[in-house]
Each structure stands twice: as structure tokens, then as C-alpha cells.
BAFI-3210 file (N, C-alpha, C; in Angstrom, 3 decimals, decimal comma, padded with zeros to 6 digits):
// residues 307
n [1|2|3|4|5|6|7|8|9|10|11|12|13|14|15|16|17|18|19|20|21|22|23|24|25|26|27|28|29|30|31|32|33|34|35|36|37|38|39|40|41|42|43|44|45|46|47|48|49|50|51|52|53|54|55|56|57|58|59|60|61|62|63|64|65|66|67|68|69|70|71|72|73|74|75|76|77|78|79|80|81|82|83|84|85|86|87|88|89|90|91|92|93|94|95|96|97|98|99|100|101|102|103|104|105|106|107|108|109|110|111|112|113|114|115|116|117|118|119|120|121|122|123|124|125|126|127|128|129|130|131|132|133|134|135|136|137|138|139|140|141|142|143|144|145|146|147|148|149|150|151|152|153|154|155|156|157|158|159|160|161|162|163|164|165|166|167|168|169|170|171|172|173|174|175|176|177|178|179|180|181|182|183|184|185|186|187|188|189|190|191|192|193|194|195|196|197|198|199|200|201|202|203|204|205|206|207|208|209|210|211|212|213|214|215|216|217|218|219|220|221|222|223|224|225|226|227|228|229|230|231|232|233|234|235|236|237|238|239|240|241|242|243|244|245|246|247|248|249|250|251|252|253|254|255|256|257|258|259|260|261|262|263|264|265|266|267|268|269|270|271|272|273|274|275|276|277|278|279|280|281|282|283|284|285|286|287|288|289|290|291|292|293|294|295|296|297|298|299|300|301|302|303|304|305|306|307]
n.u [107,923|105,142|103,100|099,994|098,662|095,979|095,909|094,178|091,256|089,584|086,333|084,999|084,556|087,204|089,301|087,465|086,834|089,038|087,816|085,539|083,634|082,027|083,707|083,758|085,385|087,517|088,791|091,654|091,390|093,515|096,192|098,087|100,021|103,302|104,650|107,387|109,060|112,301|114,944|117,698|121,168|124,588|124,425|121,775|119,799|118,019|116,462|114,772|113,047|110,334|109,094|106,953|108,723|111,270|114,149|113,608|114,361|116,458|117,737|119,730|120,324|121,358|121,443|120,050|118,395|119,122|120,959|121,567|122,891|123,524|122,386|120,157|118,223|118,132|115,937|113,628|114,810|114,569|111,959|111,114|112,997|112,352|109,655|110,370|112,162|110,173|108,080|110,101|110,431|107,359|107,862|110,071|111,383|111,093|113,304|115,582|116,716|118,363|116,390|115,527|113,537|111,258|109,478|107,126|105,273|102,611|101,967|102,218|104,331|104,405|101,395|099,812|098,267|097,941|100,236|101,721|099,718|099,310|101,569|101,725|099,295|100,439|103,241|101,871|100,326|102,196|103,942|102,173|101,477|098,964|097,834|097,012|098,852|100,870|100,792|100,559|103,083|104,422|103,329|101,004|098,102|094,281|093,831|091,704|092,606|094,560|092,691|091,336|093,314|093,080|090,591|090,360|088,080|085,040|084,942|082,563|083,892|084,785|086,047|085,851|084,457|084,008|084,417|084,105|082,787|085,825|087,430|090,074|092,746|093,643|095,559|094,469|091,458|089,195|088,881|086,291|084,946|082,912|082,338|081,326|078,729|079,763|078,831|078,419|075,642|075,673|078,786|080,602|080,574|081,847|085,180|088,802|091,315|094,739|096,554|099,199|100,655|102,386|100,444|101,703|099,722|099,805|101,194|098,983|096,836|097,565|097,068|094,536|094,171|094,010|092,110|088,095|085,716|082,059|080,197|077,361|078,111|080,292|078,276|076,609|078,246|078,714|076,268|076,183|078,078|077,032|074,324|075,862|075,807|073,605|072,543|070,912|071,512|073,621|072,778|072,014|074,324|076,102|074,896|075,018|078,369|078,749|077,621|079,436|081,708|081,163|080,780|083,435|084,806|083,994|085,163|088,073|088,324|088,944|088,657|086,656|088,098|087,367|086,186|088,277|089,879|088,471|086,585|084,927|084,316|082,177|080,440|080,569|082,939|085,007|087,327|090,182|090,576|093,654|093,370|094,685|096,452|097,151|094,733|091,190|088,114|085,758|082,761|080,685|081,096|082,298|084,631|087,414|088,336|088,459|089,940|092,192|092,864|093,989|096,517|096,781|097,220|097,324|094,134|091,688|088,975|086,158|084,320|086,542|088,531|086,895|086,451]
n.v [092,922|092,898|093,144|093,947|094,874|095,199|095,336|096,787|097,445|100,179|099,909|101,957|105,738|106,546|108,710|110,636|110,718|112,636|115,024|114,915|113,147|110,307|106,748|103,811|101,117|098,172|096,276|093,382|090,488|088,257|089,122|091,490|093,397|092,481|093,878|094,054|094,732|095,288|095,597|096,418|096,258|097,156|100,707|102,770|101,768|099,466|098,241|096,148|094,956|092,715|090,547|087,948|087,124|087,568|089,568|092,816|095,385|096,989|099,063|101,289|103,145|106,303|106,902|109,042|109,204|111,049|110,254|108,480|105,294|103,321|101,664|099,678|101,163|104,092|106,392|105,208|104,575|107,525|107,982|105,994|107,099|109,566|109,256|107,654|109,781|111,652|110,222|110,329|112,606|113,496|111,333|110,776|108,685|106,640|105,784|105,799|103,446|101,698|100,274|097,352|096,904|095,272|094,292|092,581|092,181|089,649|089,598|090,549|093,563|095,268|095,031|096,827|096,721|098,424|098,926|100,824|102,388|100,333|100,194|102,953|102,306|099,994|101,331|103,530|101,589|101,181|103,206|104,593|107,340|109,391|108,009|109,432|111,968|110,828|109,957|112,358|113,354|112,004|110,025|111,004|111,395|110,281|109,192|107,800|104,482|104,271|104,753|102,293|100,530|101,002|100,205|097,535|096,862|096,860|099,963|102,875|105,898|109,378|112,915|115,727|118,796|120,220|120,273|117,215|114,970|113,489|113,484|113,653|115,794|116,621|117,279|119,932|119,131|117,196|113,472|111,246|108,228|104,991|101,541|099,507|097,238|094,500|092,472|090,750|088,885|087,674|088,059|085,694|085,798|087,934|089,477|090,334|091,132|091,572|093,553|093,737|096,201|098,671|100,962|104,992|106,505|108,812|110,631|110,520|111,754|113,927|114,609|114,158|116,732|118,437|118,651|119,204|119,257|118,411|119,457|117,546|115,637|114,436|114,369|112,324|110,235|109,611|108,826|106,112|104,825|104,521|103,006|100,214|099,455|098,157|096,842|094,276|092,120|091,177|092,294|094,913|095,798|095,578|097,831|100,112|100,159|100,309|103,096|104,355|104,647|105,325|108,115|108,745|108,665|110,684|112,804|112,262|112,639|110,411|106,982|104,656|101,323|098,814|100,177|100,705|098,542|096,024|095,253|093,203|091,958|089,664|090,784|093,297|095,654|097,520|099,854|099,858|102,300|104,552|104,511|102,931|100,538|098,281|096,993|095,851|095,240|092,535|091,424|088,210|084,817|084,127|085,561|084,824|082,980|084,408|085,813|084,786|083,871|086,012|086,427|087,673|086,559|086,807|086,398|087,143|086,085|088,369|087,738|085,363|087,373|088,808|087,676]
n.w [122,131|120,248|117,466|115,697|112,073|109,857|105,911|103,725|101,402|099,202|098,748|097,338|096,929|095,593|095,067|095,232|098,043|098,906|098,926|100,737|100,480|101,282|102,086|101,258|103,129|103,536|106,116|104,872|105,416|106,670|105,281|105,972|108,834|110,487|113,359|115,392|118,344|119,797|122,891|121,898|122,274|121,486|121,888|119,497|116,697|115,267|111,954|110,199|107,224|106,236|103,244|101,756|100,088|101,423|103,285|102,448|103,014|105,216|107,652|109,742|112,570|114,356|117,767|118,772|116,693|114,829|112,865|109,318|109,800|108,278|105,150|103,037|101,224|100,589|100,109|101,398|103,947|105,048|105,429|107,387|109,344|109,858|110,780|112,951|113,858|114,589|116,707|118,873|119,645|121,102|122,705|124,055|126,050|125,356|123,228|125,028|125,232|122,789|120,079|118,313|115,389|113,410|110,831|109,051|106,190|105,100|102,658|099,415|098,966|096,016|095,746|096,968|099,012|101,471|102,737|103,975|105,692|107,217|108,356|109,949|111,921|112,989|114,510|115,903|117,460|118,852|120,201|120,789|120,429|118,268|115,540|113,323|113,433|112,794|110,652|108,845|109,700|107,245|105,297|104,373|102,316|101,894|104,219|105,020|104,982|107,269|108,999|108,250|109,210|111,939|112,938|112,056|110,620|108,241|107,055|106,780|105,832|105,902|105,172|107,299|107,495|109,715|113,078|114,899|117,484|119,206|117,246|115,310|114,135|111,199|108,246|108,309|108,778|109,450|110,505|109,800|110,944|110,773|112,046|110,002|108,648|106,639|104,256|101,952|100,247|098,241|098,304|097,405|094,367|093,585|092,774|093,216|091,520|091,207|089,074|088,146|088,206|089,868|091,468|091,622|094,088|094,838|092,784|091,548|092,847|092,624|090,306|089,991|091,975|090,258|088,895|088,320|090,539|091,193|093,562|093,876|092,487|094,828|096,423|095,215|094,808|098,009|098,305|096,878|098,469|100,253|099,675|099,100|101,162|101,960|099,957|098,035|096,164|093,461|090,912|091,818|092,998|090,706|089,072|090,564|091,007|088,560|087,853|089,976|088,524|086,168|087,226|088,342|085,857|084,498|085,885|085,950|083,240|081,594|079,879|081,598|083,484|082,801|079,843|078,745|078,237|079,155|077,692|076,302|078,850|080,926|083,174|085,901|086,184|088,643|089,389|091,818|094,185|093,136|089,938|086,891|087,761|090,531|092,523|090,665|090,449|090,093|088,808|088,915|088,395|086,500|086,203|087,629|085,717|083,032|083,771|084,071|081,483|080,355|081,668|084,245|087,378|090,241|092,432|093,762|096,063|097,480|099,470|100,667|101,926|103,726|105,039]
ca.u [106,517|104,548|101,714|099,659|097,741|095,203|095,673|092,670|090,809|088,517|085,134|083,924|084,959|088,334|089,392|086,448|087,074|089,920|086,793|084,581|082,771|082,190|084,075|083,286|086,723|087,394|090,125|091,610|091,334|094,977|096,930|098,443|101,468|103,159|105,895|108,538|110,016|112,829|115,683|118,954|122,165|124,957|123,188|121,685|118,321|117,921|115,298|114,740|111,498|110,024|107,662|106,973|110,173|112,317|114,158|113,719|114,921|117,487|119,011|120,372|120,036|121,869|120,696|119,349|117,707|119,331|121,688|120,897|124,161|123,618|120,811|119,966|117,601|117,567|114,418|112,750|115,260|114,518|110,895|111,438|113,996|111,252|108,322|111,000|112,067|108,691|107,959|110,826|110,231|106,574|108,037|111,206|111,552|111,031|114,370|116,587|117,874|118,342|115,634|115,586|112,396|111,348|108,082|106,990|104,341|102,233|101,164|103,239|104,330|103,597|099,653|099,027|097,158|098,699|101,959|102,096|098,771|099,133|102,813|101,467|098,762|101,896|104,090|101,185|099,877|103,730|104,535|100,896|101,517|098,133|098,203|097,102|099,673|102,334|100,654|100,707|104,557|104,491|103,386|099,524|096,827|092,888|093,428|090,758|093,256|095,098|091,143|090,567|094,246|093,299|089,891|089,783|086,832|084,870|084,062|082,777|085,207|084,632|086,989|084,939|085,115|083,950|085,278|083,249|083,362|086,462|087,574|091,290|092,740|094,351|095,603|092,963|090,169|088,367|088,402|085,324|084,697|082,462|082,368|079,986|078,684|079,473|079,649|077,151|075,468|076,670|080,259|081,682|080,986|083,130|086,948|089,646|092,551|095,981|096,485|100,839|100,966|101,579|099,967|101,517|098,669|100,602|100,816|097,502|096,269|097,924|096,723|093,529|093,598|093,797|090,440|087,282|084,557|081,054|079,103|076,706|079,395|080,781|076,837|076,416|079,388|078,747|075,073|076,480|078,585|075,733|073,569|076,282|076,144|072,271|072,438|070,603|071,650|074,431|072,516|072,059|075,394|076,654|074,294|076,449|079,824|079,424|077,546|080,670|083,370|081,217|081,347|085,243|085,820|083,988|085,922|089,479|088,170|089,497|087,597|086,798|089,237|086,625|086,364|089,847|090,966|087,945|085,442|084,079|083,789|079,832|079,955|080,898|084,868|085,530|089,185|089,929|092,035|094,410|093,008|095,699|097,180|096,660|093,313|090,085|086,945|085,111|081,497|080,529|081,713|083,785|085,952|088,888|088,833|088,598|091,241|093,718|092,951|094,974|098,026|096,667|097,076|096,536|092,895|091,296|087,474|086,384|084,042|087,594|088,809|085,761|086,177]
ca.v [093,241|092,064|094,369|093,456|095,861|094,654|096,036|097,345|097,976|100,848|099,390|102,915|106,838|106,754|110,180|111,821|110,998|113,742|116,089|114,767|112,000|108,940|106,063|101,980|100,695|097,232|095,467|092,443|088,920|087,330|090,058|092,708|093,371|092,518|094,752|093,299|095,678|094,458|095,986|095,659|096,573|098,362|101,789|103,090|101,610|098,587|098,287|095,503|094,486|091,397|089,931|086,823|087,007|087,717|090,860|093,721|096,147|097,383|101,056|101,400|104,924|106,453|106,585|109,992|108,867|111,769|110,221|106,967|105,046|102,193|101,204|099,207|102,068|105,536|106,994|104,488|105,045|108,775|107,865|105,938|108,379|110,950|108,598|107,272|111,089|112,715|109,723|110,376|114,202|113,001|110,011|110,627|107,654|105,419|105,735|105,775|102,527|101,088|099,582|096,549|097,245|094,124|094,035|090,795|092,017|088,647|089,665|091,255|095,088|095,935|094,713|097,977|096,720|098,862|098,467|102,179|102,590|099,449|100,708|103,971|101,711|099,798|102,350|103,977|100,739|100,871|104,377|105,589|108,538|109,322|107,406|111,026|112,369|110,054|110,216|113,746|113,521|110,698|109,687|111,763|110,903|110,766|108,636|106,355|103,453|104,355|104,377|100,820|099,353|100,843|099,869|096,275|096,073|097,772|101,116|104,344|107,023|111,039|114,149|116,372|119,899|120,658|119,332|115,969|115,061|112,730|113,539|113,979|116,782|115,979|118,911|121,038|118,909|115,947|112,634|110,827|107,084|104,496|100,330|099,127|095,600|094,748|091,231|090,799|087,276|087,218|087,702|084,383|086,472|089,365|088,972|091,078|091,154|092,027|093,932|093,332|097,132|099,353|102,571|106,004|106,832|110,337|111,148|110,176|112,348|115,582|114,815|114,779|118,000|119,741|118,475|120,339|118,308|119,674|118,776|117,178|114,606|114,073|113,587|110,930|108,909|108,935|107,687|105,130|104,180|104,445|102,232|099,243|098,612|097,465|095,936|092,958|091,596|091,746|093,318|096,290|096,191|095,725|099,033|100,925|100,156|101,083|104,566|104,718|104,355|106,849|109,780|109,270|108,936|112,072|114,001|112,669|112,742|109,168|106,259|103,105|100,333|098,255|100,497|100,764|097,401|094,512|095,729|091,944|090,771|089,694|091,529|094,391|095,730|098,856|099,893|099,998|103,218|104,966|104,588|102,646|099,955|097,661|095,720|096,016|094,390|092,199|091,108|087,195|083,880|083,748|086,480|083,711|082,269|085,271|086,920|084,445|083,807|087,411|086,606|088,214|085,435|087,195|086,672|087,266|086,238|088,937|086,620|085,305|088,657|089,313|086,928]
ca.w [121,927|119,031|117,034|114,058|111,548|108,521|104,980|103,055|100,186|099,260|097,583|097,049|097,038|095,387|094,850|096,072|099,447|099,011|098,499|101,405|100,046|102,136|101,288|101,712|102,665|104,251|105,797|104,241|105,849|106,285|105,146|107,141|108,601|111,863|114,038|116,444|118,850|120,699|122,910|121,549|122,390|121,601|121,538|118,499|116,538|113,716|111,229|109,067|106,993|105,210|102,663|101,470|099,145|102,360|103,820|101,487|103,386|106,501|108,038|110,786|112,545|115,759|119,382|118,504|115,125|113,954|111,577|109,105|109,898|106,925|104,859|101,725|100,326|101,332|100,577|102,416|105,108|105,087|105,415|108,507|110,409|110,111|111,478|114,566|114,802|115,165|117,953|119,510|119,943|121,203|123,352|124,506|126,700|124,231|122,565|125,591|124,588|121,092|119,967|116,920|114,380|112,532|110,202|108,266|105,259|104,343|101,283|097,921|098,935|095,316|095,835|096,952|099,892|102,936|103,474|104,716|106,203|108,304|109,664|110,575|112,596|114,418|115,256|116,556|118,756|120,013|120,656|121,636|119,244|117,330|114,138|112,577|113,431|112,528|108,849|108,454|109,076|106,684|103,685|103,823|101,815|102,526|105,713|105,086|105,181|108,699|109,586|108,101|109,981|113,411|113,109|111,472|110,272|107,280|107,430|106,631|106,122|105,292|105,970|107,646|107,421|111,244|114,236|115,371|118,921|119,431|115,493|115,198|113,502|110,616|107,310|108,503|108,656|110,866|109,835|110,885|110,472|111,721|111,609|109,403|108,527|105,049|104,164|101,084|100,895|096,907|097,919|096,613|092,927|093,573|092,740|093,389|090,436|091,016|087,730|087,602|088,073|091,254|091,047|092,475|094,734|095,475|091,810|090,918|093,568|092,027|089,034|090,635|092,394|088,974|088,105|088,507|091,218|091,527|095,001|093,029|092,247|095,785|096,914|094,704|095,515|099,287|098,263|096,510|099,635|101,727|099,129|099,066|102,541|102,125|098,993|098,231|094,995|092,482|089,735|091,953|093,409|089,490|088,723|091,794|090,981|087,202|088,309|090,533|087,668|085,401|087,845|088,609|084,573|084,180|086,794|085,495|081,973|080,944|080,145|082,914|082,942|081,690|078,953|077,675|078,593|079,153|077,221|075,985|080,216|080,841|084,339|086,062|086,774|089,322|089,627|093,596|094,104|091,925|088,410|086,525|088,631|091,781|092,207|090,298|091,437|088,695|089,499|088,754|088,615|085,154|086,562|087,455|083,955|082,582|084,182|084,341|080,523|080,097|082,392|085,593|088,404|091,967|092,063|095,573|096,593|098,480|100,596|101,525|101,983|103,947|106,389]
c.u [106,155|103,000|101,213|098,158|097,297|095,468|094,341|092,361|089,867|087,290|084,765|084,487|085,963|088,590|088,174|086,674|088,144|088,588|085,273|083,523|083,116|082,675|084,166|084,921|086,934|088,765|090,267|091,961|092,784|095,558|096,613|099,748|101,913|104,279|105,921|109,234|110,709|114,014|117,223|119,861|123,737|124,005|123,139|120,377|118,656|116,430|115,476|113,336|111,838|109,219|107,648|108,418|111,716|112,870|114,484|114,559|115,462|117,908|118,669|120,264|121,070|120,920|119,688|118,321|118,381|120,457|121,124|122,876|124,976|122,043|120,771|119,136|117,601|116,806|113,695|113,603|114,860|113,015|110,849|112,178|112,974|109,882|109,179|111,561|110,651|108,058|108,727|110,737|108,742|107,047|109,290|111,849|111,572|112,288|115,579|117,813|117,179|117,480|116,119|113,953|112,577|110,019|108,074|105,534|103,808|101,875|102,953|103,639|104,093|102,245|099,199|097,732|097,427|099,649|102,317|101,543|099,603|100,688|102,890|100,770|099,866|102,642|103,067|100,630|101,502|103,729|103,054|100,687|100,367|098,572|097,738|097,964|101,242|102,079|100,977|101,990|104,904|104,257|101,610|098,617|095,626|093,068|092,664|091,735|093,557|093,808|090,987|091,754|093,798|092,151|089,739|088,753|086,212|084,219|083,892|083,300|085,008|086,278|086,098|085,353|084,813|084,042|083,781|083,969|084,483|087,040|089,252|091,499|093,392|094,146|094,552|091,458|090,054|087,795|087,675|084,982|083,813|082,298|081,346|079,919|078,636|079,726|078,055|076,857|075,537|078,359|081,493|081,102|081,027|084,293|087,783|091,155|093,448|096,391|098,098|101,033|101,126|101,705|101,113|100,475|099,151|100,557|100,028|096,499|096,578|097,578|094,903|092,678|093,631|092,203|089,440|086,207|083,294|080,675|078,352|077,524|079,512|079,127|076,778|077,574|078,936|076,755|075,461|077,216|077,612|075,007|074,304|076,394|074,374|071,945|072,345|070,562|072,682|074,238|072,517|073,256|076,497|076,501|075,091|077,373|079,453|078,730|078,678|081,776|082,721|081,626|082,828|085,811|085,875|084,878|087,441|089,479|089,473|088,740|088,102|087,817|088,328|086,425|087,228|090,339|090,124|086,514|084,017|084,017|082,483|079,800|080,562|082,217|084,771|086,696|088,706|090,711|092,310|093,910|094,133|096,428|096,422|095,653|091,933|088,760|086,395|083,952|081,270|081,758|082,656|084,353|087,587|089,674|089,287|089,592|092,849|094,204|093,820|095,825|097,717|096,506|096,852|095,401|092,477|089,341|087,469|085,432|085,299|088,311|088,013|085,548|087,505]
c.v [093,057|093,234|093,738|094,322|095,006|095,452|096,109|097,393|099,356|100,492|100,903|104,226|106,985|108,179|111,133|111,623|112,579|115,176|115,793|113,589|111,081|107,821|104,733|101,637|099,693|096,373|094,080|091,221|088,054|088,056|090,754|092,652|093,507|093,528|094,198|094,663|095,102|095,419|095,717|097,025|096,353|099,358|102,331|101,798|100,352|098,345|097,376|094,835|093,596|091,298|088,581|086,096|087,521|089,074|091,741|095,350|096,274|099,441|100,296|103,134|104,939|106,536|107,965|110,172|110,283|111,797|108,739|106,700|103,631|102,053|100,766|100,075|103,477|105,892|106,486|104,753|106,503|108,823|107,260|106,380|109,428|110,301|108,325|109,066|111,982|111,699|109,798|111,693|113,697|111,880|109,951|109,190|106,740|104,858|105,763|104,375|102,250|099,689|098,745|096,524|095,861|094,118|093,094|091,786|090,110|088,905|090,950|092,541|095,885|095,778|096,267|097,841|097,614|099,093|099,903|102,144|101,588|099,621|101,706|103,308|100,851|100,343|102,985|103,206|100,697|102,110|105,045|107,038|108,611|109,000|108,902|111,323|112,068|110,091|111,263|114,233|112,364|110,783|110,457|110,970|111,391|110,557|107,269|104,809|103,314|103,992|102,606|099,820|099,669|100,269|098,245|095,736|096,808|099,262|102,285|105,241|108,548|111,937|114,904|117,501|120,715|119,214|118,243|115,440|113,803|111,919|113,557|115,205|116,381|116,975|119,737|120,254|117,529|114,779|111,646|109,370|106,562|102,966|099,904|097,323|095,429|093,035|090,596|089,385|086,783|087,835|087,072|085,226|087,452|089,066|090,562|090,867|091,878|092,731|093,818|094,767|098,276|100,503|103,224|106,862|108,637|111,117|111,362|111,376|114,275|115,547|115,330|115,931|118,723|119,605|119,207|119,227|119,169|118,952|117,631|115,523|113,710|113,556|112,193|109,752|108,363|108,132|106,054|104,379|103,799|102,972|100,655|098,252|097,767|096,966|094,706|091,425|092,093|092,317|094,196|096,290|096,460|097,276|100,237|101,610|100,598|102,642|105,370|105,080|105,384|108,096|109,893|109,558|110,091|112,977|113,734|112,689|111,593|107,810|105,002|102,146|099,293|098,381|100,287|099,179|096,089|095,119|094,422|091,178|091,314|090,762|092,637|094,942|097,467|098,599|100,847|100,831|103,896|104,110|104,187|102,007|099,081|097,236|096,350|094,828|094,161|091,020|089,381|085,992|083,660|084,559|085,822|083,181|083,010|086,225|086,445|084,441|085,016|087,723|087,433|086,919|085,412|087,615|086,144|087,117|087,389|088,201|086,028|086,021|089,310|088,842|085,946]
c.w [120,456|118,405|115,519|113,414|110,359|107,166|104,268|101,675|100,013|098,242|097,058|097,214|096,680|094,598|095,318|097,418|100,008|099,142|099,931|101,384|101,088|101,466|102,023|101,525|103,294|104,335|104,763|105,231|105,626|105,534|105,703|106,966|110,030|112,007|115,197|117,030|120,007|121,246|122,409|122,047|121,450|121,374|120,014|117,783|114,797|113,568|110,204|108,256|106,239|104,407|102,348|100,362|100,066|102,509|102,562|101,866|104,909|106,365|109,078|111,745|113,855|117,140|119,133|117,809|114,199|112,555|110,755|108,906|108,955|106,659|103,500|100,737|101,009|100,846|101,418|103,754|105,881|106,140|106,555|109,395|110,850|110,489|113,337|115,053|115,573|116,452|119,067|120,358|120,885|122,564|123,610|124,564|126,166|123,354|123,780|125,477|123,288|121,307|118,166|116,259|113,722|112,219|108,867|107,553|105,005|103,265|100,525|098,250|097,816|094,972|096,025|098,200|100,792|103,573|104,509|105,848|107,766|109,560|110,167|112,070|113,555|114,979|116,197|118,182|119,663|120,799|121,373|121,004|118,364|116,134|112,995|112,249|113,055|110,390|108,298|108,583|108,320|105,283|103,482|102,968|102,250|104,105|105,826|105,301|106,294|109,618|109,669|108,824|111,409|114,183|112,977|110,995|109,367|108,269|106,567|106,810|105,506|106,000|105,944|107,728|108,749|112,054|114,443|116,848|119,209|117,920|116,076|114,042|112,277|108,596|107,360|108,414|109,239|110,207|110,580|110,019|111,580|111,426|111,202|109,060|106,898|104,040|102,939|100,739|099,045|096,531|097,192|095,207|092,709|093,645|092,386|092,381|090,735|089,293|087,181|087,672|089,106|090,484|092,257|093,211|094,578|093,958|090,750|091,425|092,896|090,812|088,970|090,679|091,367|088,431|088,881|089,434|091,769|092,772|094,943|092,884|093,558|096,926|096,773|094,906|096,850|099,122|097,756|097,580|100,338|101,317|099,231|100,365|102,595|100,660|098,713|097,069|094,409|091,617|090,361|092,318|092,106|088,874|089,288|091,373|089,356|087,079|088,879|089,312|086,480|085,931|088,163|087,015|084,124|084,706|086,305|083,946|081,223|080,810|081,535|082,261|082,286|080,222|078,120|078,126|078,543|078,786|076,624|077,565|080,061|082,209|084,370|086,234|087,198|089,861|090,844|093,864|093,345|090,640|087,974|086,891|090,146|091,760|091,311|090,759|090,012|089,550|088,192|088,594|087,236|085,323|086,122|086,175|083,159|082,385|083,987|082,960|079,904|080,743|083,533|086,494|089,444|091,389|093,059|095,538|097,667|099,338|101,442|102,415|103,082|105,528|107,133]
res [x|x|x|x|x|x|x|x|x|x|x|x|x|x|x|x|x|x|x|x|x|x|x|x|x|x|x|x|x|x|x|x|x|x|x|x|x|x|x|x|x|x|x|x|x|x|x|x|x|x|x|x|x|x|x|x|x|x|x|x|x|x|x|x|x|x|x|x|x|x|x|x|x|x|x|x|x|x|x|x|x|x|x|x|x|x|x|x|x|x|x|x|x|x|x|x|x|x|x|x|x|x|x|x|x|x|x|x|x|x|x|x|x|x|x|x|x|x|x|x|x|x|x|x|x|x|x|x|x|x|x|x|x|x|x|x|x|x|x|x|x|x|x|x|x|x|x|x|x|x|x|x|x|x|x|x|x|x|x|x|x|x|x|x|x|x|x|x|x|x|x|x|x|x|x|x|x|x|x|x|x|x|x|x|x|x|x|x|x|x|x|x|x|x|x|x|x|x|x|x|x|x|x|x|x|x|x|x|x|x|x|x|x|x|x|x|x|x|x|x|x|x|x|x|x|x|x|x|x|x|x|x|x|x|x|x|x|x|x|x|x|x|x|x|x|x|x|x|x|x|x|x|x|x|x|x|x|x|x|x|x|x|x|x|x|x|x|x|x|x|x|x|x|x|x|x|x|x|x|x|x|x|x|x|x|x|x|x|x|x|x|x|x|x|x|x|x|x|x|x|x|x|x|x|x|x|x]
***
């Protein structure tokens, strides 16, 4: 059996989504990530993944999953024992024979597009196990991503703090999304930069929760989500995204990456995510030149991206 999930970006709400804010997040076009599930024999369970630079990783586990019986990395092994145990508990039947795991990334695993998200989203299309629930014994976060692999398509994403009818539950609170149309008709001058740096999402996030966020704050973000989906020009969508990147600098009290870093580009630049790492979005057409001119070389249209 064969499964295939999209990786994502978030145009909009990064770190406030943790707080409720709505957040513009959209898969990506030709990246993802597939999963192979095959029976194999002798009993007991193999796991091996790929990327474009070939197999990065292997374990091995028992028929039980309760031991890892080889593996080229253990943490990451750890991290999958405890996604195939909690399906297993959940899905018995599923493990009566030894199964072989095989997932092919197309794209870089330090891009920072998904790599998690989108294997929460396959295990899930295999096992039938709410993809919630497989996060929350997992690797956590907002969610919004697991949203944008099971969905495929952009969307609106909140954590809601009352139940919504056909919400999932997920650390105490209801995450509610919906597919939106987002495909802006000055795409071709928006670019997506690989910055050479992966962020810790996880320790970005605790750095985060120490900060102080007023309401006020988390309003104005999800307007700004709201506003990008009907936006009819790049000057306003330029106006947006650098409203966006003041209210997050204020709240972690550091300046924009624009600021500290490309302070002479003519257009706009919002960092996608974790602050410090992984893609930034840079508005017009001398982006490319611009970018590559300073040794950054993954450089993504999102019109491509888009579609």
C-alpha cells in the first residue's frame, strides 16, 4: 500500500497561532512525502526512510514494537517506536505480522517543509488512527501543519477554545480549519528562500511561551490572515506581511529578519515560521538575484508552489 502527504508553509500566524490566532498556511506543490507499507517476513517490523540524498535513516523494532532491535539513529528511532506503539495499542491487528515502513521525502529534510507533519498525515491514512492523536503522542506543536497534509490545500487554521462540531480534541483545545482559495494573481513575485539554516520549531516555541501576548495582538494577526486571502495587489499584500513581522517582533522583542539581515532589499521579506531559520518570503521580482547574490540558492516561486 502506497500513501502520499504534502508539506507546507505557513504565510501567516506564526507563533500566534499557539495563542488562537488564525493562520494562512498552504501546502506545497511537488513536495511531500510518500509511505510504503509492505508485509514482510520473518516477524518483527523494518523502517527505512529517504530523501533526495538517499536512505538517511533505518531501525528495526520487534513484533511487539516494544523493543528497537537496530537502528542508525536513536532518537529518531525512539520517535517512531512511540508513533507505531500508540497505533498498535489503537489497532491491534495491524501489527500481527511484521510490517516493512519505507518513506521517500522529495524535497531536503532540513527545508523545514513537513517532514513530521506530513508522516503524522501517512501513518494516519494507513492505520486510520486520528492524525490528532498520533501528534499529541508525537512531536506536538500548533497542528496547523497535520491540518495543511490531511487537507491539501490552503487553509485556515485556529485552536479553538470550545468544542466545534466535528473538531478533534487535541491538548485541551479544538482545532478548527477550513480550505480556502489562495492563489494571488501576482504570485510569480513572491519567492520563497531557503535561508541554509534549520530552525528548532520546539525551542522557539518555549521561548515563545515566556513572552507576554495581548488579545489585541492575536486579533490583528487573524485579520491579517483573513485580509490576504482577498488581496488584490502586492502593495497591499507588501503592507500585510510587514504589519505581520512588526507585531511578532514586538511580542519576541527582536528585530525582523529584514531588519537585522536585508535591510538594503527594495521589497518586502516575512520569515515563514520559527524566527531564525528555514524559508522567508521576499516580495518582487529581484528577489532571485538578490538572494542568490548572498549565497542562498533554494529559491521557490510560490505561484509554482501554488500550483
Amino acid at each position: 500500500m502506497s500513501y502520499y502527504a504534502p508539506g507546507k508553509l505557513m504565510i501567516s500566524g506564526e507563533y500566534a497561532v499557539l495563542n488562537g490566532a488564525k493562520a494562512l498556511a498552504i501546502p506545497t506543490a511537488g513536495y511531500g512525502q510518500n509511505l510504503q507499507v509492505e508485509a514482510q517476513a520473518p516477524n518483527g517490523h523494518y523502517w527505512e526512510s529517504y530523501d533526495p540524498s538517499g536512505k538517511w535513516f533505518e531501525a528495526s523494532f520487534s513484533q511487539d514494537v516494544q523493543q528497537i532491535t537496530g537502528t542508525t539513529n536513536l532518537s529518531q528511532a525512539v520517535v517512531i517506536q512511540r508513533l507505531l506503539q500508540f497505533i498498535r495499542q489503537q489497532k491491534p491487528e495491524l501489527f500481527k505480522q511484521g510490517k516493512h515502513f519505507k518513506t521517500h521525502l522529495n524535497f531536503n529534510r532540513n527545508w523545514g517543509l513537513g517532514s513530521s507533519s506530513s508522516l503524522i498525515a501517512l501513518l494516519s491514512q494507513w492505520s486510520g488512527v486520528p492524525a490528532f492523536d498520533l501528534l499529541d503522542n508525537s512531536f506536538g506543536g500548533s497542528g496547523y501543519d497535520v491540518a495543511v497534509a490531511m487537507t491539501n490545500k490552503p487553509v485556515l487554521y485556529r485552536l479553538s477554545e470550545r468544542k466545534q462540531s466535528n473538531s478533534p480534541v487535541y491538548k485541551g483545545k479544538y482545532p478548527v480549519w477550513q480550505a480556502v482559495d489562495f492563489n494571488p494573481d501576482f504570485a510569480d513575485s513572491i519567492f520563497l528562500i531557503y535561508r541554509n539554516v534549520k530552525q528548532n520549531s520546539r525551542d522557539e516555541i518555549k521561548k515563545y511561551r515566556q513572552k507576554t501576548i495581548e488579545s489585541a495582538q492575536i486579533q490583528m494577526i487573524s485579520q491579517i490572515s483573513d485580509a490576504l486571502l482577498t488581496c488584490q495587489s502586492l502593495d497591499r499584500f507588501e503592507m500585510l506581511i510587514d504589519k505581520h513581522e512588526q507585531i511578532i517582533s514586538r511580542i519576541l522583542q527582536r528585530p525582523t529578519v529584514q531588519q537585522e539581515l536585508f535591510a538594503d532589499y527594495p521589497g518586502q521579506i516575512k520569515s515563514l515560521g520559527a524566527w531564525g531559520g528555514d524559508f522567508i518570503m521576499a516580495t518582487r521580482q529581484e528577489a532571485p538575484a538578490y538572494f542568490q547574490s548572498k549565497g542562498f540558492r533554494q529559491i521557490l516561486c510560490l505561484k509554482d508552489i501554488l500550483n
